[in-house]
Residue, then its C-alpha position, 0 to 999 in steps of 0.5 A: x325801752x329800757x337803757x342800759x344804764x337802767x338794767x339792774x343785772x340778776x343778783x345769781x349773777x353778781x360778778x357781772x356788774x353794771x360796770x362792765x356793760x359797755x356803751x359805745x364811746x359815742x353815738x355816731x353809727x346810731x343805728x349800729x349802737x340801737x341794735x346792739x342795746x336792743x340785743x343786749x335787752x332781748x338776751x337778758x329777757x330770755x330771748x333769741x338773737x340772730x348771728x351771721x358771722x360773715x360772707x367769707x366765713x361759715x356764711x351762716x346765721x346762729x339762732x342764740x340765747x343766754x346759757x343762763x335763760x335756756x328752758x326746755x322750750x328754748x331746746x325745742x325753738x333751736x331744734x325745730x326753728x333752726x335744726x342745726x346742732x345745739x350747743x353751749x359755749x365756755x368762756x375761758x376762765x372757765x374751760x380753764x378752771x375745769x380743766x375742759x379740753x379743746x378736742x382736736x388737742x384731746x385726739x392728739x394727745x391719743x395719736x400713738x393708742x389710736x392712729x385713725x385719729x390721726x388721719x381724721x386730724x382737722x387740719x383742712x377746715x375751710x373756715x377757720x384753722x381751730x375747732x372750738x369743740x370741746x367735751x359732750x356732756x350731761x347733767x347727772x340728773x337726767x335719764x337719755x340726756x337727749x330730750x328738750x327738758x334733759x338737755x335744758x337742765x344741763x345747759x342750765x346747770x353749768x351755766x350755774x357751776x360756771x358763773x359761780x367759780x370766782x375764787x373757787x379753788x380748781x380742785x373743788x370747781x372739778x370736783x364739783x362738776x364731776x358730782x353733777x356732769x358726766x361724759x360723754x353726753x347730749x350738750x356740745x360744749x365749745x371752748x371761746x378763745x381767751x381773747x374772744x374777738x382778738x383771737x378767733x371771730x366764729x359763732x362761738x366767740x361772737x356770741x360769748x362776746x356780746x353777751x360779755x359787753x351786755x353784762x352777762x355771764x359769757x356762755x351762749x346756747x347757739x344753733x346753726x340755722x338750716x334751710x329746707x334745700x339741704x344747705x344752711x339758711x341763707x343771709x336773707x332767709x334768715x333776716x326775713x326770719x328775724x323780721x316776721x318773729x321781731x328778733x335782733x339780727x346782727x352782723x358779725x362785724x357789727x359785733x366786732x366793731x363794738x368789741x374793738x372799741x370796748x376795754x375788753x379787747x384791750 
């Protein structure tokens, strides 16, 4: 198996070099360090990681991939192997840059036009006190938006604009967006804290994070993992999953504790 001292990262990706790859300050939960490089090496081959936030959370286990490696047979695995709602995370030097609002603060800002908005406020959520929803969006290349292929091209293509804005004036990186995006769309996008793990512990984050520590660029496809008696996947449902298909499963805390002991968290 490859190490990560071994990986050499994709050149589209330059920004992300191999020193910002972490590695654990020692190997003391050898368990614990194994299953997070074999993730970080399973999402930079393109392959799905499985996610369980935690029992006092949602409770429920996200089916990711690497924004930068979705193709339309990856849209077609979430859709089909996992059926909740397929949508791509945006770290936050790049929500910022284009200026890509939270939602909730969206339909605030517009309580006066339309009180109903008020009344719908999120202010009641029994997981979490934000919602990382931002805008829906498609690339202006496809038809509907909504088939696996269409959505594949949008997810892939931000992932593109978003890892390509370092040094891009803010002006230009909307611009830029506007020529080839459009909204609303078929692509969920949620917004990750600026302190990722330090700020809120969702899916979204969780994600973004592991794929920050594995040298990647930081935007995850995620999909809530749904089982057949109308409720989510159950955590041992879903570890049965990632054993029969040899998937990484990883426990939310697993993915804290490393962030906590990396320079990120800092």
């Amino acid at each position: 198996m490859a190490t990560l001292g071994d990986y050499c990262l994709n050149k589209i990706f330059g920004s992300y070099r191999r020193d910002k790859i972490w590695r654990p300050l020692s190997d003391e939960k050898g368990d614990d360090v194994d299953n997070l490089r074999e993730a970080f090496n399973a999402l930079r081959s393109g392959k799905f990681v499985l996610i369980f936030d935690s029992d006092s959370r949602e409770a429920e286990t996200d089916m990711m991939i690497a924004s930068e490696h979705v193709t339309y047979e990856s849209i077609r695995t979430l859709r089909k192997e996992a059926g909740g709602l397929i949508c791509t995370t945006v770290p936050a030097e790049v929500w910022k840059k284009l200026d890509l609002p939270f939602l909730a603060e969206l339909f605030a800002e517009s309580y006066s036009k339309h009180p109903v908005l008020k009344v719908l406020a999120p202010n009641d959520l029994p997981y979490d006190t934000k919602s990382a929803f931002s805008l829906t969006i498609n690339h202006r290349r496809t038809f509907t938006g909504i088939p696996d292929a269409d959505r594949a091209l949008t997810i892939m293509e931000f992932s593109k604009l978003g890892s390509g804005l370092n040094g891009l004036d803010p002006d230009l990186a909307r611009e830029e967006f506007g020529k080839n995006f459009r909204a609303p769309g078929h692509v969920f996008l949620l917004n990750s804290q600026q302190g990722m793990l330090n700020d809120r512990r969702g899916h979204t984050e969780l994600s973004s994070a592991l794929l920050k520590m594995g040298g990647m660029f930081p935007s995850a496809t995620i999909c809530e993992m749904m089982g057949d008696d109308g409720k989510a996947l159950t955590k041992d449902k879903a570890q049965d999953y990632a054993r029969r298909y040899g998937l990484n499963y990883l426990e939310g805390a697993e993915i804290i504790e490393a962030w906590q002991g990396s320079k990120w968290s800092q």
